[in-house]
N, C-alpha and C positions, 0 to 999 in steps of 0.2 A: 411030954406031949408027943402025941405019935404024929408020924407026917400025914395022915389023915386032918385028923384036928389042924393041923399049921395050913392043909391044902384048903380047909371050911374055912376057916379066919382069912387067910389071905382070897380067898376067892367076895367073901362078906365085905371085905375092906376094900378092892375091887368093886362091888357090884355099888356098895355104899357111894364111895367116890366116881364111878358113872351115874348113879341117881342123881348125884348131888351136883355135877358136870353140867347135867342133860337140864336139871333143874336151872339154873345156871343161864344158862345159853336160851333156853324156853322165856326164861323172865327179861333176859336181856332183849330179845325179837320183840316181847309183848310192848317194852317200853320204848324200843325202835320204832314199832309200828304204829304205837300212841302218838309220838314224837312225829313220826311222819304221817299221819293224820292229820296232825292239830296243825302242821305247818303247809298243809293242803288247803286246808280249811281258811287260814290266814290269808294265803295268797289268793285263793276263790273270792275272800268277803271282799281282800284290797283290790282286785282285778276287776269287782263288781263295782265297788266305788270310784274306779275309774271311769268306767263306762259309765255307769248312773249319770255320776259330776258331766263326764265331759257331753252327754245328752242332754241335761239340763240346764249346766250352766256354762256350757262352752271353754271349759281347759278338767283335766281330769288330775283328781289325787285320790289318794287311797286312805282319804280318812271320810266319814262322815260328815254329810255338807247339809245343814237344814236349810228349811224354806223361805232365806231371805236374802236369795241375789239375782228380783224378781224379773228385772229387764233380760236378762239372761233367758232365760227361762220361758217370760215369754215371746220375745222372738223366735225360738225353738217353737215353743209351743204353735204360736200362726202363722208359723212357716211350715208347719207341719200338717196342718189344717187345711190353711190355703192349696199347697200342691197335692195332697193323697184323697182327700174326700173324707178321709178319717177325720175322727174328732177324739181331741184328750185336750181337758179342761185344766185351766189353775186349780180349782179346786180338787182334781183327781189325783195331782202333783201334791198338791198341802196336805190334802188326808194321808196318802202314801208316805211322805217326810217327817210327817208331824209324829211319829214313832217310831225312833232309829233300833229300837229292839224287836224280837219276834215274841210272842208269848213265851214261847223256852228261854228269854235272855239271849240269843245269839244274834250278831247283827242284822239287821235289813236291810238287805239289798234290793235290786230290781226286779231278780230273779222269784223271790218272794211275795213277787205282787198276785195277791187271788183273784181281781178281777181281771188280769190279763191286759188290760192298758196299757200300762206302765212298761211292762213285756214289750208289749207291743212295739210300742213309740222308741225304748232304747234300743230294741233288738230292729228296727228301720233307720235310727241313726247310723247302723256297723254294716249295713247293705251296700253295696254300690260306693259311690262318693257323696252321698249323704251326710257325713260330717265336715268335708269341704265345702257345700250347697250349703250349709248352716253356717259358717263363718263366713262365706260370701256373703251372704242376707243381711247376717250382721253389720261388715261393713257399707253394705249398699245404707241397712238403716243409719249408722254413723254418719253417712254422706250426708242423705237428706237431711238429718238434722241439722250439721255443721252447718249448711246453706241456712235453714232456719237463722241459728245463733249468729250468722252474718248479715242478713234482713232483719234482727232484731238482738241488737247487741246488747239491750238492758234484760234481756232474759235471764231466769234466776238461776237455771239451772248451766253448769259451765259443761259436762258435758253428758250426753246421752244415756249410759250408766247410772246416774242423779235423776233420770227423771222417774215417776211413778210410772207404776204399770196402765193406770186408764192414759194416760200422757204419752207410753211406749205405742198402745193401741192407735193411738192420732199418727204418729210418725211413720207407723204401717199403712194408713188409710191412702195417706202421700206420699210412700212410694210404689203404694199401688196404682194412683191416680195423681199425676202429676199437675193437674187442675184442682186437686183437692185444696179446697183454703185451710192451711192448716194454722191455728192457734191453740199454742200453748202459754197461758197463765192462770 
């Protein structure tokens, strides 16, 4: 072999071995970057189920929560009514819930909502002290009630949480109106 021939082969085995290098470290980045996607995209859906839960249902986690932890929710909700002039209904909340997938399969969050409601209502929850003013209301509702349950200790429900939603509606009436005759049975 002449040292030409040996300069081509070794220069071939070289160039092969940076292809294959470069090939290498290309696929490595692509799989990085897949990897740091998808764990973007995870912490997005669970950062959004926080928010979502903690708007709806007053404590926040990161899994998907459906549409039956209604006293929550609506206290949020006519609390939300009451002070903005806005309106977002139980039903705008159940239709949005009632499918935790998107047509592609990927979760649904808040941020996903097409008519803008739902937007609306959690991205007003994260304004201001807005989700301090929603656990305060809450407990002002807890108050009222417990007075109830202590003016009528044969009541079935033991506490506030238990009651139905047209039931939660009456315990808001009274602490809107403290003249309100309020019955619950």
């Amino acid at each position: 072999m002449t040292k030409k021939s040996i300069a081509i082969i070794a220069i071939s085995i070289l160039a092969i071995g940076a292809f294959i290098s470069a090939g290498y470290k290309i696929s490595h980045e692509i799989s990085y970057k897949k990897a740091e996607e998808a764990m973007l995209r995870t912490s997005r859906i669970e950062i959004g189920y926080v928010m979502q839960n903690k708007a709806f249902f007053g404590y926040g986690t990161t899994m998907y929560l459906p549409y039956d932890y209604q006293w929550e929710l609506q206290a949020n909700l006519i609390f939300y009514m009451m002070n903005t002039g806005n309106s977002i209904t139980l039903g705008d909340v159940e239709r949005f819930l009632e499918t935790p997938e998107n047509p592609d399969g990927t979760p649904r969050i808040w941020e996903d909502d097409e008519t803008g409601i739902i937007k609306e209502f959690v991205l007003w929850c994260y304004t201001g002290d807005n989700l301090e003013l929603l656990r305060s209301y809450r407990r002002e509702l807890r108050d009222v009630y417990d007075d109830y349950r202590i003016a009528h200790p044969d009541c079935q429900y033991r506490i506030l949480d238990d009651l139905p939603p047209e039931q939660i509606i009456e315990v808001t009436k009274k602490h809107a109106d403290p003249d309100f005759n309020l019955m619950l049975e």
